[in-house]
N, C-alpha and C positions, 0 to 999 in steps of 0.2 A: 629370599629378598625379591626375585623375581615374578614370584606367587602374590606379595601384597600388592604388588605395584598393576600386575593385570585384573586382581581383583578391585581394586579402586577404581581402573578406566572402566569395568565391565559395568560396575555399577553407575559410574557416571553414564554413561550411554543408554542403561535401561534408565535412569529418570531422563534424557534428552526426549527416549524415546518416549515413555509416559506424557512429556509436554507436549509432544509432537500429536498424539492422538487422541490428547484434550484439547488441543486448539481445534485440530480436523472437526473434530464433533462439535465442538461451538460455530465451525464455519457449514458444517451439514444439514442449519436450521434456516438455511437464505430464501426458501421458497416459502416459509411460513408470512400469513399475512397477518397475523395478530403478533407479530412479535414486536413491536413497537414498546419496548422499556426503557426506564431510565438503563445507562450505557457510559462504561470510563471509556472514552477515547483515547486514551492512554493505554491503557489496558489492550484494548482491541489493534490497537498501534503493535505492541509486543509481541501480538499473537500472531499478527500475520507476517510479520518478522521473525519469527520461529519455523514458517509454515514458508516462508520462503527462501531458510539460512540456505538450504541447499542451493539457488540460485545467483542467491547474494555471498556468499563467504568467500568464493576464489576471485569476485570480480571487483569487489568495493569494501571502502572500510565504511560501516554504517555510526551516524551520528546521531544521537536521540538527544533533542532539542525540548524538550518537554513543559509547558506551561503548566499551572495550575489551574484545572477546569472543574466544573461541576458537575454531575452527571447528564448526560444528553439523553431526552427521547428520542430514539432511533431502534431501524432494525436492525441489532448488532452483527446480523449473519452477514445483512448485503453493505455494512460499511467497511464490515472485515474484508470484503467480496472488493472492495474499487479499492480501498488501501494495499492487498495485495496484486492486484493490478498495477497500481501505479511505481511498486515497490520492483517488481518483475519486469516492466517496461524500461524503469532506469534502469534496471542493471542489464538490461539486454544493449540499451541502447551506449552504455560503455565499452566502448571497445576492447579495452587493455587492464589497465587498473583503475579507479577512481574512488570517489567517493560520495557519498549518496547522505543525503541531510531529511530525518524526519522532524519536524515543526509543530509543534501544537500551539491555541494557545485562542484570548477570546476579541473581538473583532468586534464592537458596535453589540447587539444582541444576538453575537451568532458564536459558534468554535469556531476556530477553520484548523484544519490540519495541511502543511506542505511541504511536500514530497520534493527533493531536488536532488539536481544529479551535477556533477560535472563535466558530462559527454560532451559529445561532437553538436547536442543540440536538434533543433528542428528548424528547416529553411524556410523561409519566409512565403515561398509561396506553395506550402504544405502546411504551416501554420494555421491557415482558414479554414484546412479541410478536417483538420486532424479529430474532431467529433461526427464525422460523418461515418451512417454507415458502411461499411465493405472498404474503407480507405484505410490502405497501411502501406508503409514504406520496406513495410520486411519482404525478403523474396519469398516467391509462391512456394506454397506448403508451409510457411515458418507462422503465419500469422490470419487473420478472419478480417480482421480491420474492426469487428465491434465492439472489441474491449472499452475501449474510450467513451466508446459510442452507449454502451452500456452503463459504465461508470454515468457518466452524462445523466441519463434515462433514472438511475436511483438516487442521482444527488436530488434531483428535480422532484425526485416525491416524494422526499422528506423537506422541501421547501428552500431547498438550495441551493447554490451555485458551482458548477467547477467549470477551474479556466486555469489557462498556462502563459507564461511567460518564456520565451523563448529569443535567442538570438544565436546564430548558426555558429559554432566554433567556440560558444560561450556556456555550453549544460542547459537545461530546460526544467522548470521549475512548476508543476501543477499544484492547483489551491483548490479545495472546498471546503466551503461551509456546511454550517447547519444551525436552524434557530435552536436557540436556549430551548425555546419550548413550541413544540407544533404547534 
């Protein structure tokens, strides 16, 4: 009895890990500059939600909020690259337990995707800084400060915007878009 039951978890774990190192490899195409394809945001939402369960599964229960979209031209390496960012940064920024909200959905002629958390939030006068390079609130050694600041840099050149919502003691909520069409 004991034999089918370790054989079942084995194999659930070798297909986690089969998705785990098909997402890796769809995320190891971000420096390519022709990758500009149609792209499920939806999809690429899941993948870096795979790629960061390790991070996320002790600290937050994840909510997928998922709209009906149509496929975005983008480069899906560096969208998967600020979604996992922004997915990593919430749950760092959770303290204890919480929980974390993914969002899709379409805006005017844009998607937007948004990323929210329930934490402790960001203070109002870090707020203005919080896309600047080398600025981060983590202790030295834990963080670069350009993540955001990067995030920033590729929303911008697929023609987009990302911004945050915040209020200290109330979670922090980031948004970006992206037009239907470059």
């Amino acid at each position: 009895g004991d034999l089918m039951e370790l054989l079942s978890e084995s194999q659930e774990g070798m297909l986690r890990i089969g998705r785990i190192v098909s997402d890796l490899k769809d995320f190891s195409h971000v420096d390519k500059d022709d990758a500009i394809v149609d792209n499920d945001l939806n999809s690429l939402s899941d993948k870096a939600i795979n790629v960061a369960w390790n991070e996320l599964k002790y600290k937050c229960e994840v909510e997928r909020d998922y709209g009906e979209l149509p496929a975005i031209p983008c480069n899906g390496g560096q969208i998967s690259q600020v979604i996992l960012n922004l997915l990593v940064n919430a749950a760092q920024a959770i303290e204890k337990q919480g929980k974390l909200i993914i969002r899709t959905g379409i805006s005017g002629n844009a998607a937007f995707l948004t990323v929210s958390d329930n934490g402790p939030g960001i203070s109002e006068e870090n707020l203005s800084k919080i896309f600047d390079p080398f600025f981060t609130t983590k202790p030295v050694g834990k963080g670069t400060g350009l993540g955001l600041h990067i995030c920033q840099k590729i929303i911008a050149s697929h023609g987009g915007t990302l911004s945050v919502r915040s209020e200290s003691g109330a979670g922090a909520a980031f948004t970006f878009t992206i037009p239907l069409g470059i």
